[in-house]
C-alpha positions in Angstrom: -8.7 35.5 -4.5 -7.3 33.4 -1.8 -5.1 35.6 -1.0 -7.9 37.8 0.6 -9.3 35.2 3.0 -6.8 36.2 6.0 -7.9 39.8 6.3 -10.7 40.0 8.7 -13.2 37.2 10.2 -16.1 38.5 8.4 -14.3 38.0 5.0 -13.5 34.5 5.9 -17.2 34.0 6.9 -18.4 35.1 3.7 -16.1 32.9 2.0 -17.1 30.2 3.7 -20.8 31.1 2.5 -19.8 31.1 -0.9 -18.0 27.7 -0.8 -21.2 26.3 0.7 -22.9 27.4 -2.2 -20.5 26.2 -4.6 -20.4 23.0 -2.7 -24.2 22.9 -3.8 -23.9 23.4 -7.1 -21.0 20.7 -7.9 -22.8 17.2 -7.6 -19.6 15.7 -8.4 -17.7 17.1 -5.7 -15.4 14.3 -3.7 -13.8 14.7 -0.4 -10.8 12.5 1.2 -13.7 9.9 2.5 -15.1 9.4 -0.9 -12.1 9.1 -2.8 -11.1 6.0 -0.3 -14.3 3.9 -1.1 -13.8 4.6 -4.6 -9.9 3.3 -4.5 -10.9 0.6 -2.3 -13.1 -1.0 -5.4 -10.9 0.2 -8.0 -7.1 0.6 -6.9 -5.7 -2.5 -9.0 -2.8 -2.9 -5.9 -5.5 -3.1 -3.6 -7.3 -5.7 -5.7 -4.3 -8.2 -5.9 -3.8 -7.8 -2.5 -7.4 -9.5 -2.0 -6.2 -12.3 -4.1 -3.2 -12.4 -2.3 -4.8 -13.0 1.1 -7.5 -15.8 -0.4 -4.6 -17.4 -1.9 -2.5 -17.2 2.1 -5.9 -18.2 3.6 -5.8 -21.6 1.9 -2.4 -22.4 3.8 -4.4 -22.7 6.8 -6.3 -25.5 5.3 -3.9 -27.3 4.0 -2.1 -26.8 7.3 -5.2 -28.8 8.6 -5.2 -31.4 5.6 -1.9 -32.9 7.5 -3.8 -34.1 10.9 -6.1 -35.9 8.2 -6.2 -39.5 6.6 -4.7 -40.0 3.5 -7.3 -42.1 0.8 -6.3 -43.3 -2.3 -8.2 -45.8 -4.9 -6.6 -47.2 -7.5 -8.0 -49.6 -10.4 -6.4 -51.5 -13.0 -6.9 -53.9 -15.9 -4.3 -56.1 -18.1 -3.9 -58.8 -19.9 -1.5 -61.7 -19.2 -0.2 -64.3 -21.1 1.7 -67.4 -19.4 3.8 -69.8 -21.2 6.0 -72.1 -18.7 6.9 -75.8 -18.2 8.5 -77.6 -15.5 10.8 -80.9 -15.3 9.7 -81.3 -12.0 7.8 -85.2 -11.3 4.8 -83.4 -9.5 2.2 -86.6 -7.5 -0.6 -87.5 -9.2 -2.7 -85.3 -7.0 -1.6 -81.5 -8.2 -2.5 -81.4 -11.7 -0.4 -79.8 -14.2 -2.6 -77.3 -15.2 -3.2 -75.8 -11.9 0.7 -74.1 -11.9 1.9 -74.7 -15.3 1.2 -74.5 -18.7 0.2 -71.9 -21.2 -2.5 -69.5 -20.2 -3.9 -65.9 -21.1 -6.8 -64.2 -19.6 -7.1 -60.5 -18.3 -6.3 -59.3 -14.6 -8.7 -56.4 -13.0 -9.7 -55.2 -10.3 -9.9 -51.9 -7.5 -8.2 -51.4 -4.3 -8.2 -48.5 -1.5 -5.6 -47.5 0.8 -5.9 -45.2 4.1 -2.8 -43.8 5.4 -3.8 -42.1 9.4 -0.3 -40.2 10.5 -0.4 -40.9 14.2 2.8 -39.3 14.8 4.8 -37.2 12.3 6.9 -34.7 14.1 8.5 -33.4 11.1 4.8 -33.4 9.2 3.0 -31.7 12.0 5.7 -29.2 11.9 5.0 -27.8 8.2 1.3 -28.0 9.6 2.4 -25.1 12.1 4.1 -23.4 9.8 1.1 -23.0 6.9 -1.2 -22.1 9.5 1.6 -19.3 10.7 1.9 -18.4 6.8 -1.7 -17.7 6.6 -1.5 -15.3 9.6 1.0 -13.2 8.2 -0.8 -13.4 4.6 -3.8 -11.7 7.4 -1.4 -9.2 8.5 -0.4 -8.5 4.6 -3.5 -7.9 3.5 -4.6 -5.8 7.2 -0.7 -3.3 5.4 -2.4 -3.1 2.1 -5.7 -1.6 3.3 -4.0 0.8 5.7 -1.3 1.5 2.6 -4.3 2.2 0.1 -5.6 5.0 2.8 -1.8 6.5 2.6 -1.7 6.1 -0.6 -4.9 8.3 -1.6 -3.9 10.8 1.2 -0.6 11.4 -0.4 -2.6 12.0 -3.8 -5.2 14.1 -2.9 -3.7 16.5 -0.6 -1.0 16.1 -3.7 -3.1 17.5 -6.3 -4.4 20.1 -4.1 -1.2 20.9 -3.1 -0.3 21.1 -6.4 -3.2 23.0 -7.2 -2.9 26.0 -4.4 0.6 25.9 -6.2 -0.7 27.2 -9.5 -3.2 29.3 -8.0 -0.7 31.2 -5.9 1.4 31.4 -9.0 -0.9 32.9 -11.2 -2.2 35.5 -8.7 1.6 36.4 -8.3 1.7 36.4 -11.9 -0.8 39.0 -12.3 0.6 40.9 -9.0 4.2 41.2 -10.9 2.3 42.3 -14.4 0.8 45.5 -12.5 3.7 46.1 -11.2 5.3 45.8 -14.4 2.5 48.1 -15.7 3.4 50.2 -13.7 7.1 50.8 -13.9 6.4 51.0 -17.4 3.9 53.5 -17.1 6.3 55.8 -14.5 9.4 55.0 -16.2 7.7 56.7 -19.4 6.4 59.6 -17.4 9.7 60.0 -16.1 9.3 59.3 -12.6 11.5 55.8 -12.2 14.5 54.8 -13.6 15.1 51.6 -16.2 16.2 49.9 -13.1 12.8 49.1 -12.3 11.3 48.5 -15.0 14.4 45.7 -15.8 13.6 43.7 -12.4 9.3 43.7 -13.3 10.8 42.3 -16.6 13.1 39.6 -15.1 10.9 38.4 -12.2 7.8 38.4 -14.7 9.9 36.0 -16.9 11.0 33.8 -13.9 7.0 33.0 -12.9 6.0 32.5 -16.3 8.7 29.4 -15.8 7.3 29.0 -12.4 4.1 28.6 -14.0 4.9 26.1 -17.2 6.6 23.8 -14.1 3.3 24.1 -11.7 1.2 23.3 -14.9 3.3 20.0 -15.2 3.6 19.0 -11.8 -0.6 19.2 -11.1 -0.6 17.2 -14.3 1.6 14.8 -12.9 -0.3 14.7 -9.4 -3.7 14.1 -11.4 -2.8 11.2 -13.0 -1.4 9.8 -9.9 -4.7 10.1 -7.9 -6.4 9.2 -11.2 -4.1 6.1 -11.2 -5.6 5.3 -7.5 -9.2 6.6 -7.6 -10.4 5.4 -11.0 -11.6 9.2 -11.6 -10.0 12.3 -12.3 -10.0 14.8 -9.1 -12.4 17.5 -10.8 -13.7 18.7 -7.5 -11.8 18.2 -4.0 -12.8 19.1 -0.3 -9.9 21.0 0.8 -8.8 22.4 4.2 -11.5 24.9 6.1 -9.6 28.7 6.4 -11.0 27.2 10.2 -8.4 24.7 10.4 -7.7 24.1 13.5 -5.5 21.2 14.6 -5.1 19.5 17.6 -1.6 17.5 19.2 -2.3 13.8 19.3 -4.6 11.5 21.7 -2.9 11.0 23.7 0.1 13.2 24.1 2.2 10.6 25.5 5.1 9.3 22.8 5.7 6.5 25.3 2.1 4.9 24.9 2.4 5.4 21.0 6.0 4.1 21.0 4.6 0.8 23.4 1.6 0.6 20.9 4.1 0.5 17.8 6.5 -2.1 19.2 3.5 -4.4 19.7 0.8 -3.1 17.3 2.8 -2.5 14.1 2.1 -4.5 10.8 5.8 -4.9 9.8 6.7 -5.8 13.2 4.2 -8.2 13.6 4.6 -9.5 10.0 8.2 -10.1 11.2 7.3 -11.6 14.5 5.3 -14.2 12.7 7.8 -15.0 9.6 10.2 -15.4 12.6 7.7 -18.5 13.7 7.4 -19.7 10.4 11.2 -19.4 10.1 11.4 -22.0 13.7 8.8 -24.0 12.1 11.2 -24.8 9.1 14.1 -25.8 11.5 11.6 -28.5 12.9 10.5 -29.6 10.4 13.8 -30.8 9.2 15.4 -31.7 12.1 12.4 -34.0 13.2 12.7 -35.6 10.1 14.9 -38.2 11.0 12.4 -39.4 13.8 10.4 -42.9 13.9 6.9 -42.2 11.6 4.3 -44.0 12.9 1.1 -44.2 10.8 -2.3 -46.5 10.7 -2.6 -48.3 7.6 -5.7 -49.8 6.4 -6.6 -51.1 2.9 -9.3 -53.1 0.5 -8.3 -55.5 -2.8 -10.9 -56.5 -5.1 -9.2 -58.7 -8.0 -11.1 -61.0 -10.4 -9.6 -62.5 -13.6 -11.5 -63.8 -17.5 -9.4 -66.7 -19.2 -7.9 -70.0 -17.9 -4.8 -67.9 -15.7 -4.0 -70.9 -13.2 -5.6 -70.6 -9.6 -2.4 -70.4 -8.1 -1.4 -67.5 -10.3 -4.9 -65.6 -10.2 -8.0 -66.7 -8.7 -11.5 -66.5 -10.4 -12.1 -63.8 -7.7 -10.1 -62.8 -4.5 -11.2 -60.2 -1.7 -8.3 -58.7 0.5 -8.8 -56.3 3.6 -6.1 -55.4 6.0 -5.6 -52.9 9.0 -2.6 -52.6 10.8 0.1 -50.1 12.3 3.3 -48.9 10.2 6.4 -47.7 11.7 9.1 -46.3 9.2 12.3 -44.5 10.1 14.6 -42.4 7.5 17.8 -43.4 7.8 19.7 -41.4 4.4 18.5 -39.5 1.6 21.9 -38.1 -0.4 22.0 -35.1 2.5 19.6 -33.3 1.2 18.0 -33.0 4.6 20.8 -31.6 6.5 21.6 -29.3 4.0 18.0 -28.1 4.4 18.0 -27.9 7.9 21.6 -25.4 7.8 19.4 -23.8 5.4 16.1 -23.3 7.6 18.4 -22.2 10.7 20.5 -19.4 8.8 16.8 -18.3 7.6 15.7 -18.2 10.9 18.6 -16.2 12.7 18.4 -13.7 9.4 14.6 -13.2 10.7 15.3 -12.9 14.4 17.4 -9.8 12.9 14.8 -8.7 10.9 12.7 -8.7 13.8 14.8 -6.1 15.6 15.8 -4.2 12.5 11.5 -3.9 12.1 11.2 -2.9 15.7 14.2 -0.3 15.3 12.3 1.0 12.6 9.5 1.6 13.9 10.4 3.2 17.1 12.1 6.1 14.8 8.9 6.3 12.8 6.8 6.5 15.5 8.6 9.3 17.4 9.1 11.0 13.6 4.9 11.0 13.0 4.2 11.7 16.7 6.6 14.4 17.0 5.5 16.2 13.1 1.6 16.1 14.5 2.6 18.1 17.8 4.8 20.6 16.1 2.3 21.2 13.2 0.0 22.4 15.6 2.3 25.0 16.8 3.9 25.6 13.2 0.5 26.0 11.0 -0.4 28.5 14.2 2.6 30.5 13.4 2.9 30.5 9.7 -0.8 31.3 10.2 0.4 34.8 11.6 3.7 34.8 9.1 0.7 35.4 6.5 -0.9 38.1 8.2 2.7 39.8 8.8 3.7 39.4 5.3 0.5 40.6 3.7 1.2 44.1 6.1 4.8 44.1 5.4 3.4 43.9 1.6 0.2 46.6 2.1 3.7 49.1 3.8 6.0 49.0 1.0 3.3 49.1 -1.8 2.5 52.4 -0.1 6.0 53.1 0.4 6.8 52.6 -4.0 4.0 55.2 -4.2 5.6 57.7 -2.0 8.6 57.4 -3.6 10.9 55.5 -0.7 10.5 51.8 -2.1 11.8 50.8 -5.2 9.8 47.9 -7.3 12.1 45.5 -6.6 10.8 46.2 -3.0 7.7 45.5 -3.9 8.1 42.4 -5.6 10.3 40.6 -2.8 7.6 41.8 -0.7 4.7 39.7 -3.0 7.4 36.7 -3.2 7.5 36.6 0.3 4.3 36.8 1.0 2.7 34.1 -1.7 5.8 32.1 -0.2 4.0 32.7 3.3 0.8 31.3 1.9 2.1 28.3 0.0 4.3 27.4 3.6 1.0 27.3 5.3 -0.8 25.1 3.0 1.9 22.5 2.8 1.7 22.6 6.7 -1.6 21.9 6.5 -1.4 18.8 4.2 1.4 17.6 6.2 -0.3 17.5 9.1 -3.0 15.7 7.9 -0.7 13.2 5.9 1.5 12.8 9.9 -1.8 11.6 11.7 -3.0 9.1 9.3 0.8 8.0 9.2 0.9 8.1 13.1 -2.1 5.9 13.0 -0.6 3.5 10.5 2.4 2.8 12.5 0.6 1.3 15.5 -1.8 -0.1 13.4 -5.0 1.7 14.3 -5.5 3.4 10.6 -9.3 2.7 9.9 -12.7 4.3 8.8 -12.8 6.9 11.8 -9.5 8.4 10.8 -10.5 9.0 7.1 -13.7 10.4 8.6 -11.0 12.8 11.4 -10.0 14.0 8.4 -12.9 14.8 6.6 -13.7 16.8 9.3 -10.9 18.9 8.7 -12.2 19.4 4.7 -14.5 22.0 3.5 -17.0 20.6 0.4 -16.2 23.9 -1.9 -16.2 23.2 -6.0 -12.7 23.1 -7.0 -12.8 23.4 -10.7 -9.8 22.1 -12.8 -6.9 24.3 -12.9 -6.0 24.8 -16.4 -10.3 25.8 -16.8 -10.9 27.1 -13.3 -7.7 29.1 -12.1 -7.2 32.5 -14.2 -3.8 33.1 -15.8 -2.7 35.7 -17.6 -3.0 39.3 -17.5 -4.0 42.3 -19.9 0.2 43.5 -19.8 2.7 42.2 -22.3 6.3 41.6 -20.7 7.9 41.5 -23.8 7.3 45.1 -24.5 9.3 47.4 -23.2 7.2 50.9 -22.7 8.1 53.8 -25.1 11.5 54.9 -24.7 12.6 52.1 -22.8 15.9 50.6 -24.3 16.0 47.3 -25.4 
């Protein structure tokens, strides 16, 4: 039982042993490190946040697209039909033919056209602002991976959390059937009062609930990490009875408070959509300035039929290069109203930006502060165990002297598997505040998933509906003979 692990040292050695064994014998056994690699290629979050960043990455190349020529090619091909006459008295020497007259013949030919922005204010503005877009889709996808390490944290130390739960249950389970046993047993031999027997009866009944709702809730926990994983948690490293933690490195919440306010991902994220924000204001309110570009373009036209050579030559070649300046001068408003727009957007983001640093502060000290004390707390609910499970051994010995009721007895278990089930969550908290720490000032990576592995023991850990015993050989229901329903 686990329950026996905090008697003596050599006990816990030997447990240790047998988990080692165990360990050995489970070729499917996972610990915290192995469950992150397998989210990484299967979490389906974490997979469209990869798409997510490709798709940002391309804003930095069409951020670059605007510094560059603009080419276009166009070709065409119609057919045109003239039919016109003049009163005019036109000299001897311009025939006819040449301008008037009916005619019909087809027009084709190609052309290209390069447009070079030599200066666009308002265009190399939105240039700025994709390439600032596709930093902070850098920084989104930098949240994701550091969220998919929370997120399989929270689910394994979840199902083992959830499995200690029903282990602890059903060993208290069984603890209150004996002692149901025996009340029953004295009550019939005289020796007790229905008193006791009634309370076995009534805090039996109450785990059997306790049990149903643990049952549920690891149910509930496994599909979660299934969810994340891609496997179901059959076997789990969990935390060594050596668990020792240590305060963070280094024990200064200034430094982690200064690494938060300039490392975080949500206050960079913020820092930059601030930028991009400033970016939109420019780019509207340069809009209105003189556009200078270089302009160059090729013709090629050529025409079949008897079209007059004033109206379309046999074949005509056009090239031209030259500067063109253009300045808005109206568009409806549609500008300014974007511009009010872009600078209420941007003074919402300089808030944000505070709100995010705010935020961050209070997490910070809230993460900093839970590793230091769990040092100090998993210590001393460490020894609340050991003082519960004497305070349990004394008034077990006390019921069989007569000066302890069972009702003693079984406050004395509750508050004892209570003990045991305190120190476990510790545990799992603890290791959930570091990685959280970590994550806050942006330093959550590969050597903190393998910090805590070193925490984690590689012992088999079965399935708790096959694994975990339930049950016991009494039958609450039944009243021993004599006893009054």
């Amino acid at each position: 039982m686990r329950t026996e692990r905090f008697l003596c040292a050599a006990e816990i050695r030997m447990c240790a042993a047998c988990g080692l064994l165990l360990a050995m014998a489970a070729p499917h056994a996972m610990d915290f490190r192995t469950a992150v690699h397998k989210a990484q290629a299967f979490d389906p979050t974490t997979q469209a946040a990869q798409y997510a960043f490709r798709a940002g990455m391309e804003k930095r190349t069409q951020g670059n697209a605007l510094y560059f020529p603009q080419i276009n090619a166009t070709a065409n091909y119609n057919r045109l039909h003239i039919d016109s006459e003049s009163t005019l008295d036109l000299p001897p020497v311009f025939p006819t033919d040449v301008l008037i007259g009916n005619a019909s013949g087809y027009l084709h030919g190609f052309g290209v056209t390069l447009v070079q922005p030599i200066y666009n204010a308002a265009v190399f503005a939105g240039a700025a602002e994709l390439k600032d877009q596709a930093e902070l889709a850098g920084l989104q996808k930098q949240g994701a991976d550091a969220n998919l390490i929370l997120r399989v944290a929270q689910a394994y130390f979840g199902v083992l959390m959830a499995r200690d739960n029903l282990e602890l249950t059903r060993e208290q389970k069984v603890a209150i059937a004996q002692q149901l046993a025996s009340a029953q047993a004295r009550f019939k031999a005289g020796k007790t009062n229905i008193t006791d027997v009634r309370d076995a009866q009534a805090r039996y009944q109450g785990i059997l609930a306790e049990e149903l709702s643990a049952i549920n809730n690891l149910a509930v926990q496994q599909d979660q990490f299934a969810s994340i994983v891609g496997e179901e948690p059959r076997s789990l490293s969990r935390p060594s009875d050596a668990f020792e933690p240590s305060a963070p490195e280094p024990d200064d919440l200034g430094k982690w408070v200064a690494w938060g306010r300039q490392d975080n991902l949500n206050v960079q994220s913020a820092r930059v959509q601030l930028e991009v924000n400033n970016h939109e204001v420019d780019k509207y309110r340069l809009r209105s300035r003189p556009q200078l570009n270089l302009v160059a373009s090729y013709q090629d036209l050529r025409q079949n039929g008897t079209l007059p050579i004033l109206v379309a030559p046999d074949h005509s070649k056009q090239t031209m290069v030259g500067l063109q300046l253009s300045v808005p001068l109206f568009a409806g408003g549609t500008y300014n109203s974007k511009y009010r727009e872009a600078v209420a957007e941007s003074g919402e983001a300089t808030y944000q930006l505070q709100a995010a640093v705010a935020n961050t502060d209070v997490q910070v000290k809230q993460q900093f502060l839970n590793v230091r004390i769990g040092t100090q707390q998993i210590a001393a609910l460490g020894q609340a165990v050991v003082a519960a499970k004497s305070s349990l051994d004394a008034t077990t010995l006390g019921l069989k002297v007569g000066k302890r009721t069972t009702l003693d007895v079984l406050n004395a278990q509750q508050q004892y598997f209570s003990s045991l089930l305190n120190l476990d969550a510790a545990r799992y908290q603890y290791l959930l505040s570091r990685l959280n720490l970590a994550a806050l000032v942006n330093k959550l990576g590969e050597d903190d998933v393998k910090a805590i592995n070193a925490y984690l023991t590689a012992v088999s850990q079965v399935d708790a509906d096959a694994g975990i015993a339930g049950g016991s050989d009494v039958d609450p229901g039944a009243p021993a003979e004599g006893v009054p329903r």
